[in-house]
C-alpha positions in Angstrom: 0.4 38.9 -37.3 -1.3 36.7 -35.3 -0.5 33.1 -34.7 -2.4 30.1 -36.3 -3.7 27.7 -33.6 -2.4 24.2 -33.9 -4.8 21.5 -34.0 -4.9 18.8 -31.5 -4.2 16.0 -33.3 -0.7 17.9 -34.5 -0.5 19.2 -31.2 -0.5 15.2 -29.8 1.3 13.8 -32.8 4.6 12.6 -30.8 3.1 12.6 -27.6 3.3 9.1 -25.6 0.8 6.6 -26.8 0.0 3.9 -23.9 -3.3 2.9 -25.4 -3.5 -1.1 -26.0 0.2 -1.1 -25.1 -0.8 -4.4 -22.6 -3.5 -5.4 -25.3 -6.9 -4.9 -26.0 -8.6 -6.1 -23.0 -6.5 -4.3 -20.9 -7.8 -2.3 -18.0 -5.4 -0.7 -15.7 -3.0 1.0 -18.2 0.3 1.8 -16.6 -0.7 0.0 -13.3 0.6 -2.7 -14.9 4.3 -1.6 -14.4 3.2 -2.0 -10.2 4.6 -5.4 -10.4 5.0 -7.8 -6.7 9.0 -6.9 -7.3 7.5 -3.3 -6.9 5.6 -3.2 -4.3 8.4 -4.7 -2.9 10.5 -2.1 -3.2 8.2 0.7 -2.4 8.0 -1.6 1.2 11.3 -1.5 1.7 12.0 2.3 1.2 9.6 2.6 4.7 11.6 4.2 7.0 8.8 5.1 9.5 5.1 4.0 10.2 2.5 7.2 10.0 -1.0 7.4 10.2 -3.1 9.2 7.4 -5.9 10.2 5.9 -6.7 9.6 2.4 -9.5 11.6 1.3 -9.7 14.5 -0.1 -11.9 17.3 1.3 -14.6 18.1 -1.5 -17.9 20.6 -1.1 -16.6 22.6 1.7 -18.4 25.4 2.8 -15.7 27.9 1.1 -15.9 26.0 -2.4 -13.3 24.2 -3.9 -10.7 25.1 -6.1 -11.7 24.6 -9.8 -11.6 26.6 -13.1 -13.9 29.4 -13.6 -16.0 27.4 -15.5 -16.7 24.7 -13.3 -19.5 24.9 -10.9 -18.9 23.5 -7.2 -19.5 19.9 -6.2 -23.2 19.2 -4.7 -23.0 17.2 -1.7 -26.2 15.3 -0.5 -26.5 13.6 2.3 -28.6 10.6 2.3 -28.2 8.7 5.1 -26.9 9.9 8.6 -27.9 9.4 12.1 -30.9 11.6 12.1 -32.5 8.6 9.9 -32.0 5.9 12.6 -33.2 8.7 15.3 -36.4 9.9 13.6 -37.2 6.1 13.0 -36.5 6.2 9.5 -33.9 3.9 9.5 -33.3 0.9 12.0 -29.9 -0.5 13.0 -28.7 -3.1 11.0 -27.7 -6.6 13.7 -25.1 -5.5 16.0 -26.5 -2.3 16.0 -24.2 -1.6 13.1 -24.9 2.0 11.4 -23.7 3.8 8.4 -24.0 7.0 6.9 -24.1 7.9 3.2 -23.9 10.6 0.7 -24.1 11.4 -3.3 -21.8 13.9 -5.0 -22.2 15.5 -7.6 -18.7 17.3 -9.2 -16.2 17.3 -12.3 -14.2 14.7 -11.9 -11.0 16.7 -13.6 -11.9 19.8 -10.4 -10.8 19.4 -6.6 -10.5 15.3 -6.4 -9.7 13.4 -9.0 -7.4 10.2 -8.9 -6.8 9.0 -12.4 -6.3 5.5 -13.2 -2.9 5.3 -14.8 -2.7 7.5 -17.6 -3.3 5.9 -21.2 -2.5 9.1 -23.5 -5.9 8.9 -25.0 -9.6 10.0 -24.6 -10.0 6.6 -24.2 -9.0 6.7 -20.3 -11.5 6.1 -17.7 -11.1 8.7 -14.4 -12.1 8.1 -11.5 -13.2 10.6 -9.0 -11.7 9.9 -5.4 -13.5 11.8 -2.5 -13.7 11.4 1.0 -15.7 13.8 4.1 -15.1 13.8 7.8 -17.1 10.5 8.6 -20.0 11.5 10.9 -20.1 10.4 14.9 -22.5 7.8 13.9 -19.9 5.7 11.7 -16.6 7.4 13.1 -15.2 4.5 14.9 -16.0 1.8 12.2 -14.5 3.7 9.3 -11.4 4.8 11.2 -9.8 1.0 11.7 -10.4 1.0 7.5 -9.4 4.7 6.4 -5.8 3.7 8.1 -2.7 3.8 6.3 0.8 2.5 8.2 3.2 2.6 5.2 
């Protein structure tokens, strides 16, 4: 005899409800427990400085780990150094340079940062990615992409 399925809304019916917990126009969900007296504490926990990167690989030539049912993220590059070479592009003042990209994904597959969890459907997601920066921008981005905590 075969089981009956549960709907969701009995499924969720005692789960943790966050939603409008800090009020309607509320925002950042449980970010809100990241209090100064937090942050405060996480700093003094450091017990050594290390350099690291943040991102998270996405469109690699492999693929990217995601359910069967997912297709892989489409990476397009639309600005890089071959604009500013072929004349396409000129050097902002300062000769300053950047290079930029589109991606297309699932924000649930591979790289996804959610903002603090609210419990409901209601919860934005935001999808977190990062590539190796090109030669072009390498230098400028590395000073910013640094983390010493």
């Amino acid at each position: 005899m075969a089981n009956k399925p549960i709907e969701m809304a009995e499924f969720l019916k005692d789960a943790p409800k966050n939603w409008g917990r800090w009020g309607a126009d509320d925002e950042i969900g449980s970010l809100n427990f990241l209090t100064s007296a937090e942050v405060l504490r996480g700093v003094r926990a450091v017990k050594q400085g290390k350099v690291f990167m943040l991102g998270v690989p996405v469109g690699r030539p492999e693929g990217d780990p995601l359910h069967p049912i997912r297709s892989q993220p489409i990476r397009t590059q639309t600005m890089d150094e071959g604009f500013y070479i072929s004349g396409r592009a000129k050097p902002f003042p300062g000769g300053l340079k950047y290079s930029d990209d589109v991606i297309v994904m699932f924000p649930q597959g591979t790289s996804t940062m959610r903002s603090a969890t609210r419990g409901t459907a209601k919860s934005s997601t935001t999808a977190t990615t990062q590539r190796p920066p090109s030669a072009a921008c390498k230098s400028a981005r590395s000073s910013r992409s640094r983390s010493t905590a």
